[in-house]
ZAMARGU-4260 file (C-alpha; in steps of 0.2 Angstrom, whole numbers, plus 5000, padded with zeros to 4 digits):
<rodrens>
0) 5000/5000/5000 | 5009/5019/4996 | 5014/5027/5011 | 5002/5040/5008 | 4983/5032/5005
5) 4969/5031/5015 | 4970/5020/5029 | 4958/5003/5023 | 4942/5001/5031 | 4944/4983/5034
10) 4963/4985/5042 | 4964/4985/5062 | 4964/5001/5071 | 4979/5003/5085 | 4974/5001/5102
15) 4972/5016/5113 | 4990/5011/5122 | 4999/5010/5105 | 5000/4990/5105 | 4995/4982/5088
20) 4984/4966/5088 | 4991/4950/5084 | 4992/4946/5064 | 4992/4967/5061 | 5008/4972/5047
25) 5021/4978/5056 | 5031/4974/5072 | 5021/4970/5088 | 5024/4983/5104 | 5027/4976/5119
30) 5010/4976/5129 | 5008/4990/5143 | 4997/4983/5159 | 4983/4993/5149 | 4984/4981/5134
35) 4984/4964/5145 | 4969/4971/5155 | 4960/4971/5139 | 4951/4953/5135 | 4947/4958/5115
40) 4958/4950/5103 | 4973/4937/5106 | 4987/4944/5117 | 5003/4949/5107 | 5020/4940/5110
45) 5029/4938/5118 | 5020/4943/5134 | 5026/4949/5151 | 5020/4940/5163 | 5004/4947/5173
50) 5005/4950/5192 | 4989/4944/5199 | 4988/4963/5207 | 4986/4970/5191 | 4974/4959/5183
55) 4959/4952/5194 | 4954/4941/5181 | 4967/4929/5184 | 4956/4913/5190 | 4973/4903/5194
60) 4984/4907/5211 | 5004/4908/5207 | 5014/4896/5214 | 5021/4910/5227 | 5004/4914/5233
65) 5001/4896/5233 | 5017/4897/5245 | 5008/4911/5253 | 4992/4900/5257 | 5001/4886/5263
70) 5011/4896/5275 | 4994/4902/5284 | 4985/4886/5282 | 4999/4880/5293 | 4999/4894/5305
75) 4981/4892/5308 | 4982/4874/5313 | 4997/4881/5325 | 4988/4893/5333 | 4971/4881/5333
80) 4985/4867/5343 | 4990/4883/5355 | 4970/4882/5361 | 4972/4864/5365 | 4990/4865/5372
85) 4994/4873/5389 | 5002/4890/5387 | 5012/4885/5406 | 5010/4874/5418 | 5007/4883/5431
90) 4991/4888/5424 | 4974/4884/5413 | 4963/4893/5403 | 4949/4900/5414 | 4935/4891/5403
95) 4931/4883/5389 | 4938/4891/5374 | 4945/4879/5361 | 4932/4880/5352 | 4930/4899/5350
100) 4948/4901/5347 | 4949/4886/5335 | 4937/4896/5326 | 4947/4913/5328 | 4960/4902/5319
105) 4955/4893/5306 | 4941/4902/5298 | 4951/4917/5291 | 4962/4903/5284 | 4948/4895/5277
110) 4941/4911/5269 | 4960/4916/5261 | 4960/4898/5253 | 4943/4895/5246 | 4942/4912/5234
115) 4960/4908/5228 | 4955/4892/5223 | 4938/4897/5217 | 4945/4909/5204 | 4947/4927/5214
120) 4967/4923/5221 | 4967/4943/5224 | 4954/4941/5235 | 4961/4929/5244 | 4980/4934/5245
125) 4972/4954/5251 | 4966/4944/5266 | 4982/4936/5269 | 4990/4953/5270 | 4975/4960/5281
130) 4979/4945/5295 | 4997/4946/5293 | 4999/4965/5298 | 4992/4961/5315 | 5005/4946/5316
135) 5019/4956/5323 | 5009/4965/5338 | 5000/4947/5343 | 5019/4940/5344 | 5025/4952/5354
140) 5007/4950/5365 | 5011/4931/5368 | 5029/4936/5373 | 5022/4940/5391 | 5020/4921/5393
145) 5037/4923/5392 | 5043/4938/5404 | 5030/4937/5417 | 5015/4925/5415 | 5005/4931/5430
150) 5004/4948/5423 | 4997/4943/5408 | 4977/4945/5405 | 4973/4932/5392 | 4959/4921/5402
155) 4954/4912/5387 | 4975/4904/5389 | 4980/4908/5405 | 4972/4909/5423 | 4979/4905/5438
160) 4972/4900/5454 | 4986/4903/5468 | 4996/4918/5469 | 5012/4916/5456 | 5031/4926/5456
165) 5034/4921/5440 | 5027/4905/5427 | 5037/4895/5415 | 5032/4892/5397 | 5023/4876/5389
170) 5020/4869/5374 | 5005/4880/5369 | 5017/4894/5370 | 5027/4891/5357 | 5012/4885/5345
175) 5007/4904/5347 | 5023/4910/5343 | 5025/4898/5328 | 5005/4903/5322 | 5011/4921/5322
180) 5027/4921/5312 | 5019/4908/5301 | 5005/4923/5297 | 5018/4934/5295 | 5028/4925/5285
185) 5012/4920/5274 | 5011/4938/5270 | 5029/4943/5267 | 5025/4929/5253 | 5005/4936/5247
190) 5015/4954/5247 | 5028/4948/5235 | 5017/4940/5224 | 5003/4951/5221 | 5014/4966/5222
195) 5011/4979/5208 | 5018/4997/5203 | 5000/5000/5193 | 4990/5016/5200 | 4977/5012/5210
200) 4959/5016/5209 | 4950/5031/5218 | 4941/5022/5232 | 4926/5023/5242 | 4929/5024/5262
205) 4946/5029/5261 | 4944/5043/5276 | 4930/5033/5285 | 4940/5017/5287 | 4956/5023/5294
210) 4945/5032/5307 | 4938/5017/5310 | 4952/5007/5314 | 4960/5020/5325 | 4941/5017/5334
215) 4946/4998/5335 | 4964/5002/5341 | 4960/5013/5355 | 4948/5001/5361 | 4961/4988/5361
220) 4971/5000/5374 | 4959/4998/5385 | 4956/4984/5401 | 4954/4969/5391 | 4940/4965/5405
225) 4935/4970/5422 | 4942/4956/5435 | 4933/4951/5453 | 4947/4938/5454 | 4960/4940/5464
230) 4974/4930/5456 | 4972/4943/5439 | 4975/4961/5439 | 4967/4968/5425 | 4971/4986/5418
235) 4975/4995/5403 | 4989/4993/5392 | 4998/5009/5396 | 4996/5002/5416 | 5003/4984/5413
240) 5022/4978/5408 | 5031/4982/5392 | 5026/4966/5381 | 5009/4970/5384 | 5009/4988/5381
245) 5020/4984/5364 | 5008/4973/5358 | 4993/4983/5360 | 5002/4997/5353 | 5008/4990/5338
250) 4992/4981/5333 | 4984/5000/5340 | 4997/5007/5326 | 4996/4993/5314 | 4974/4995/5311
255) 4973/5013/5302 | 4989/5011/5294 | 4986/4993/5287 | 4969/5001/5282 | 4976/5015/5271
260) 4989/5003/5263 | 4973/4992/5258 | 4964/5004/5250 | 4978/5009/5241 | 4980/4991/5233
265) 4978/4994/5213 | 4967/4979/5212 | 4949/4981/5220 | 4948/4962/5224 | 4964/4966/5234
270) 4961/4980/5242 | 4942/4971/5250 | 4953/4956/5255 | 4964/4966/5264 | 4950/4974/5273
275) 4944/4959/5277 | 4962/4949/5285 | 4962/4965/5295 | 4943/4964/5301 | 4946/4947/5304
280) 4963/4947/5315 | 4956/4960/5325 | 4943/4948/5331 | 4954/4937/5334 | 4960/4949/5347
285) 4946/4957/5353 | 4934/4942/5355 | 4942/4932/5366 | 4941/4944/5383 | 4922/4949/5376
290) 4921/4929/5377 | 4929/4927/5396 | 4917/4941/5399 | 4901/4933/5397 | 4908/4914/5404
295) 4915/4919/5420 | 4905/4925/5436 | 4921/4933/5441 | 4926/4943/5426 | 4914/4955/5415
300) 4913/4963/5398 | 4921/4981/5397 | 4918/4992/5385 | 4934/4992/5374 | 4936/4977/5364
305) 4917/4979/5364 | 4920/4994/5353 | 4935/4987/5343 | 4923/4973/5337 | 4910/4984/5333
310) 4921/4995/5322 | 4931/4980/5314 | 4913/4972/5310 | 4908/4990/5300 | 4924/4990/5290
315) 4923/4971/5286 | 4902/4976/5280 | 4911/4992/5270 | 4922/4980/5264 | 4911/4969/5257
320) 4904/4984/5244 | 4911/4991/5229 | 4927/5000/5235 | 4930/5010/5218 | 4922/5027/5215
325) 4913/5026/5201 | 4916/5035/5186 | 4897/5042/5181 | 4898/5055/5192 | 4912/5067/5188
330) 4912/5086/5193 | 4916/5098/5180 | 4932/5097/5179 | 4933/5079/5176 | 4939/5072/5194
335) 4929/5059/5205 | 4923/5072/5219 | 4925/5069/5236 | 4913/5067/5249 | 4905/5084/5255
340) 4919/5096/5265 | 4903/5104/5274 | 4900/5086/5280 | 4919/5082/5285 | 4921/5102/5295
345) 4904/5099/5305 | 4911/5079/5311 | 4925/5085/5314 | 4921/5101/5326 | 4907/5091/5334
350) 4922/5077/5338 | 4931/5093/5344 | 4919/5098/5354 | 4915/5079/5361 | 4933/5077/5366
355) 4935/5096/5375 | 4918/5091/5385 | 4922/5074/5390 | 4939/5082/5396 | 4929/5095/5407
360) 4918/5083/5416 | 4934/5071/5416 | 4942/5088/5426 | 4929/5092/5437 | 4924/5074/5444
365) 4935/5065/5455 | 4949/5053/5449 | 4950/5043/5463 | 4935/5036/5475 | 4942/5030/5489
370) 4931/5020/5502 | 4934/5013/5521 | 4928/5001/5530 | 4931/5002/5549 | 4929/4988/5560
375) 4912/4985/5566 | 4904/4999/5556 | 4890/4993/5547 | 4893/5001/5530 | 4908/5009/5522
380) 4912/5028/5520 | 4918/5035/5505 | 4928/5050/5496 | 4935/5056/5484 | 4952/5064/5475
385) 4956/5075/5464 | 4970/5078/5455 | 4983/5092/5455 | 4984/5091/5436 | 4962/5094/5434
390) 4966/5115/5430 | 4980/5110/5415 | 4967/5097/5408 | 4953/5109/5409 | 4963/5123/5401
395) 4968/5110/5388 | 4948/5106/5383 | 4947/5126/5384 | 4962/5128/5372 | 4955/5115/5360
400) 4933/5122/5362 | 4937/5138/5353 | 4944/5131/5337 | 4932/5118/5335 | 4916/5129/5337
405) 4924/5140/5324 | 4927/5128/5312 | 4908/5124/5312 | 4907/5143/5305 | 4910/5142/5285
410) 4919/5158/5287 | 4932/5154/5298 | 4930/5133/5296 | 4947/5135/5285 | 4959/5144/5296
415) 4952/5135/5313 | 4952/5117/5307 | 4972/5117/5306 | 4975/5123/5323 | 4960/5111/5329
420) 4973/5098/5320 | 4988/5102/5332 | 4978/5108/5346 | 4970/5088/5353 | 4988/5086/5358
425) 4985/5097/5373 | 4972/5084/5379 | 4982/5070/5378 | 4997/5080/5388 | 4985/5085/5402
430) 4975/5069/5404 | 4987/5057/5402 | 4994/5070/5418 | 4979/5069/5427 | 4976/5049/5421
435) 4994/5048/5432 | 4986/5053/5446 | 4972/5041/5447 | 4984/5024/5442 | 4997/5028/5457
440) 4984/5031/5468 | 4974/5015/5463 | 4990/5006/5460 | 5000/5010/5477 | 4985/5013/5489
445) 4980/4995/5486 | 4996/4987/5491 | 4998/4992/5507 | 4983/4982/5515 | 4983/4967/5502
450) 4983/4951/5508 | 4975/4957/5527 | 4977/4970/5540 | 4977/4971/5558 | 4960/4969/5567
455) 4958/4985/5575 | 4963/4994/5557 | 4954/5001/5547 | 4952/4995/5526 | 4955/5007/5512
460) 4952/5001/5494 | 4955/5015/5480 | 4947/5015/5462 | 4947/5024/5448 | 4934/5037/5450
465) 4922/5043/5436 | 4934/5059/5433 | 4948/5045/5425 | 4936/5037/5415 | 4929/5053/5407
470) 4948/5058/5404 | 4953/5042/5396 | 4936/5044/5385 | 4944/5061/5380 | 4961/5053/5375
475) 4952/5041/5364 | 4941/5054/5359 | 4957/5068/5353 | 4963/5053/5343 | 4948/5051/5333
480) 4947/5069/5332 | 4965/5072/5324 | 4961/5058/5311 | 4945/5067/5304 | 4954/5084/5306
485) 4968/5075/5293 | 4953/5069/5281 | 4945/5086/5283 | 4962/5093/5279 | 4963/5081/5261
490) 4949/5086/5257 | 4953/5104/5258 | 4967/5104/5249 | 4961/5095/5235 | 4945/5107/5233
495) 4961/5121/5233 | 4969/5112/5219 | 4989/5109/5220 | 4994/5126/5227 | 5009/5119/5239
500) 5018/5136/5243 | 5034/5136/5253 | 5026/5151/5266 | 5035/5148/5281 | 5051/5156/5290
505) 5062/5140/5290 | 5075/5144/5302 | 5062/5152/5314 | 5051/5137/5310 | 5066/5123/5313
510) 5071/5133/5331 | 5054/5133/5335 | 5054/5113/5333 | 5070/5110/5339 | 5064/5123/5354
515) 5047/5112/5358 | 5056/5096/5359 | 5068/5101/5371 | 5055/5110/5381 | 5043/5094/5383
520) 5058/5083/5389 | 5062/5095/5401 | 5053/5098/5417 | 5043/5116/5418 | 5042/5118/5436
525) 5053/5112/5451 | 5046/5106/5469 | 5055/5098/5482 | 5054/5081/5480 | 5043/5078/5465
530) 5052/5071/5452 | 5042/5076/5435 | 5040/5063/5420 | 5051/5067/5405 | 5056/5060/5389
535) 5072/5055/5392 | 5072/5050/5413 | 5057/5045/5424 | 5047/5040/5409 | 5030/5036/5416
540) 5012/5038/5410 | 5013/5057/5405 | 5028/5055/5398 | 5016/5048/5382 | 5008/5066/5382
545) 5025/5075/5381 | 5030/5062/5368 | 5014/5066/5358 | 5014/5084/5360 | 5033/5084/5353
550) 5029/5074/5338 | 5013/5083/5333 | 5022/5100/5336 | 5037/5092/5323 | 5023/5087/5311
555) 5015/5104/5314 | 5030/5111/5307 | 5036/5102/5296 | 5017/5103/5284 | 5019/5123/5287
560) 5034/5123/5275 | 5024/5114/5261 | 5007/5123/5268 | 4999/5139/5258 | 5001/5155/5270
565) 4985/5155/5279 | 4986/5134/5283 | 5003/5138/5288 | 5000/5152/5301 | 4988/5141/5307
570) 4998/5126/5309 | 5009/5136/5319 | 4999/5145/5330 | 4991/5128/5333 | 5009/5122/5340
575) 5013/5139/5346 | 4997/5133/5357 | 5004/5118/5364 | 5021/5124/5369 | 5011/5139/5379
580) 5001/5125/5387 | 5016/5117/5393 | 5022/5132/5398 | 5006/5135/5408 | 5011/5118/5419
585) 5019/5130/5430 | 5005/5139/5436 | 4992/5126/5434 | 5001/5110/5440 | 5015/5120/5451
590) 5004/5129/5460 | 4993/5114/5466 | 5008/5106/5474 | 5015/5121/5482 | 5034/5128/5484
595) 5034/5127/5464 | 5048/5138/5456 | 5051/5140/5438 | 5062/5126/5428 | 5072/5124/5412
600) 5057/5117/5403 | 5047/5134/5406 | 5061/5144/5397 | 5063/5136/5385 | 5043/5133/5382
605) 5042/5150/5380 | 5055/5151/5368 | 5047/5140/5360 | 5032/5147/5360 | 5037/5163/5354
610) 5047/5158/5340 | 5032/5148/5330 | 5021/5164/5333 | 5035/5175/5325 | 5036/5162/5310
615) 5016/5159/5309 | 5016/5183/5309 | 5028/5179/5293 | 5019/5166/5284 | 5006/5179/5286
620) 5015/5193/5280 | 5022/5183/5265 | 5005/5178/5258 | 5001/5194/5258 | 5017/5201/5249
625) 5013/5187/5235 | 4995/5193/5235
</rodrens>
């Protein structure tokens, strides 16, 4: 045909990526992941071959996922052994859970295996990844068989019935640790096979199902159950020994962040299994002390793993849906758009709001009830404590009211919803202070008449009072209040477009940083003999606030450079806030133990302080210049 005639009617047009058919004149391209997606015609040759993330028409499972699906068959039958095997013999489980923990075990298996063999291997290699990113927190969990048995508070393994120093280990102890590396190692393999560098899809629930799991995760933080037995101590992670705080904060870490990289995944049929791995290994933690709950006289439901399951059992119905945005509904530019920003501002100042009120009730009520019982008195007398920390926590829920109330207001919603971002860190620094106060007192009160006291003595038993439980309520509530305030913020900035500015003063931004860190692992104020908490000394239960504060603050910052103007002077001021909040421990905290004088901490807050409000007046000043 000459070079320059009209194309033939009858001849094959090119494909939209460029590829020719097979039997079209001409040298074949090399197919693009486009062209193999496509089912129209005979694939050209030769072919790479296609990863199962990319194509979720592949009906048959590649040898490595096959690998993958063997290693968690295995596992599940370890960690279905571990139920019938005692974890030590010092102690048995405290009733009869075999069968609900076989089940645990083997029916996430069961579920990975049947869709890969069915002719959906995405779907079921996405649920090997979804259990195995829990793998690592549950191993370090079981490690407390290991380091101190009697402090551990898994009834459904391990109950004693006599008073214990220490446990040694049995054969069930090591099926759980072989169960948990073979998961892990299942999905090391699922990740390898089905591992794609194709862009994903746009997907539904991609902001409601990271705020989810961070729901599930703080539930698991909390006492696993409430205990009327003597032989187990049950408390929150942040009260019990290292293994167990690890554990619960890896799988707390583990739950939104396995939950982003799901929806992520480029194949839709990958991204539901992974929803659902992860619904499922999160049941498998949070069941069992739901389970011990309901079967023992001596032990009762709380409330924590009671919310972990409900919001695991949400994501795993969202993940049964169609997880792709669908193309129909385009906005006029041509982009999927995103769920209302009225709707994300108005959850997000109400969850503002929530956490600043739990915060003032957990402030005002007592932390501490304590009761005594004198001999021969017919009923006990009570009281109550407070904690010298109640006046920081309540001007930390002040601090974080005003920005929430003005981002329900659409004029001011964009400035305020930046500082509310920064400013729930003040409510984790004060109530995990006051929340100090209320687990020394219940802890050391308790000891000093356990196991008896004299006749003629009188009995003093301390417990949390309702003013801890409404602070702990406003820790978990700050979390979920800085997650929506992140999707509020996405949102935000794709409604402005890509309009990423460098606004911000760095060096007075980076001393500002470098400022806040040194000023929350210092102490603020100075008391004859109080030691404070710190970051780098006395690390105790508010030293997790000061740890949280500083990393927020050096987050704060470090979005302000990449920030437009007004973003980033609010970013700042929001840090700027918490530093002066510290600051404020002198007054608040200082002046309820008396004899407080000024430390190296309160300098260097104010510092601090001053410096992000002179690089937040710049960022200002510089959006105007470029105005």
């Amino acid at each position: 045909m000459p070079e320059n005639s009209p194309r033939s009617s009858a001849e094959p047009k090119p494909s939209r990526t460029g590829a020719t058919r097979a039997g079209q004149s001409g040298s074949p391209a090399q197919p693009t992941p486009a062209t193999r997606r496509t089912s129209a015609g005979p694939r050209t040759a030769p072919a790479e071959p296609v990863e199962p993330w990319t194509d979720d028409t592949e009906t048959h499972p590649s040898p490595a996922l096959k690998a993958a699906l063997t290693l968690a068959a295995a596992g599940a039958v370890a960690l279905t052994a571990a139920a019938f095997t005692p974890v030590s013999p010092a102690a048995s489980p405290g009733f009869t859970s075999w069968p609900f923990l076989a089940l645990l075990a083997l029916a996430p298996a069961a579920a990975a295996i049947w869709p890969a063999l069915s002719g959906k291997p995405a779907l079921g290699g996405g649920l090997l990844l979804g259990l195995a990113a829990l793998a690592p927190g549950r191993l370090v969990l079981d490690l407390q068989f290991a380091v101190n048995g009697p402090l551990t508070i898994r009834p459904e393994l391990y109950l004693p019935d006599r008073f214990l120093g220490s446990s040694a280990v049995g054969g069930g102890f090591w099926l759980l640790v072989a169960g948990d590396l073979l998961t892990a190692a299942a999905g090391v393999v699922a990740w390898r096979a089905l591992r794609s560098h194709d862009e994903p899809e746009r997907r539904r629930w991609r902001l409601l199902v990271p705020l989810l799991a961070v729901v599930a995760g703080a539930g698991l933080l909390t006492a696993p159950v409430h205990s009327d037995n003597g032989f187990l101590l049950a408390r929150a992670a942040f009260e019990g020994p290292w293994p167990a705080l690890g554990g619960y904060l890896l799988l707390a870490a583990a739950l939104p962040l396995a939950a982003v990289l799901a929806l992520a995944a480029p194949s839709e049929q990958t991204a539901r299994g992974a929803l659902g791995g992860l619904a499922a290994g999160a049941f498998g933690v949070a069941a069992p002390p739901v389970l011990a709950g309901l079967f023992r006289d001596d032990l009762h439901v709380t409330w924590g793993p009671v919310l972990a399951l409900l919001a695991t059992a949400v994501v795993a119905v969202l993940a049964a849906t169609r997880l792709n945005e669908s193309a129909e509904t385009p906005d006029q530019g041509g982009n999927v758009e995103l769920p209302g920003l009225f709707w994300w501002r108005l959850t997000t100042g109400l969850l503002g709001l929530a956490t600043a009120v739990a915060a003032l009730v957990g402030a005002s009520a007592p932390q501490v009830a304590v009761t005594a019982l004198n001999p021969g008195a017919a009923t006990p007398v009570s009281a109550a404590a407070e904690s010298p920390a109640r006046w920081f926590l309540l001007a930390a829920a002040l601090v974080l009211a005003v920005p929430s109330a003005l981002v329900l207001v659409p004029k001011t919603a964009a400035v305020a919803r930046p500082v509310l971002g920064v400013a729930w860190a003040g409510v984790v620094l004060a109530g995990t202070a006051v929340l100090n106060t209320a687990l020394t007192a219940t802890q050391a009160g308790n000891l000093a008449g356990f196991g008896g006291a004299a006749a003629a003595a009188p009995v003093f038993t301390y417990d949390l009072g309702a003013g801890a439980a409404w602070t702990f309520a406003a820790l978990v509530l700050a979390a979920v209040a800085a997650l929506a305030a992140v999707g509020t913020g996405v949102v935000e900035r794709e409604d402005a477009g890509d309009t990423t500015t460098q606004s911000a003063n760095l060096t007075l931004v980076a001393a500002g940083a470098v400022l806040a860190v040194a000023a929350f692992g210092l102490p603020v104020f100075a008391v004859p003999g109080y030691v404070a908490a710190g970051l780098w000394s006395h690390f105790d239960t508010p030293s997790w606030g000061l740890l949280t504060a500083a990393v927020v603050v050096v987050g704060a910052a470090a979005l302000a450079t990449r920030s437009r103007p007004k973003p980033a002077a609010a970013l700042l001021t929001g840090a700027a806030l918490l530093t002066a909040l510290h600051a404020a421990e002198l007054p608040l905290v200082g002046g309820s133990l008396g004899g407080a004088s000024p430390a190296t901490g309160f300098w260097v807050a104010l510092a601090a302080t001053a410096a992000l409000l002179a690089a937040a007046g710049l960022a200002v000043a510089g959006g105007r210049r470029a105005a």
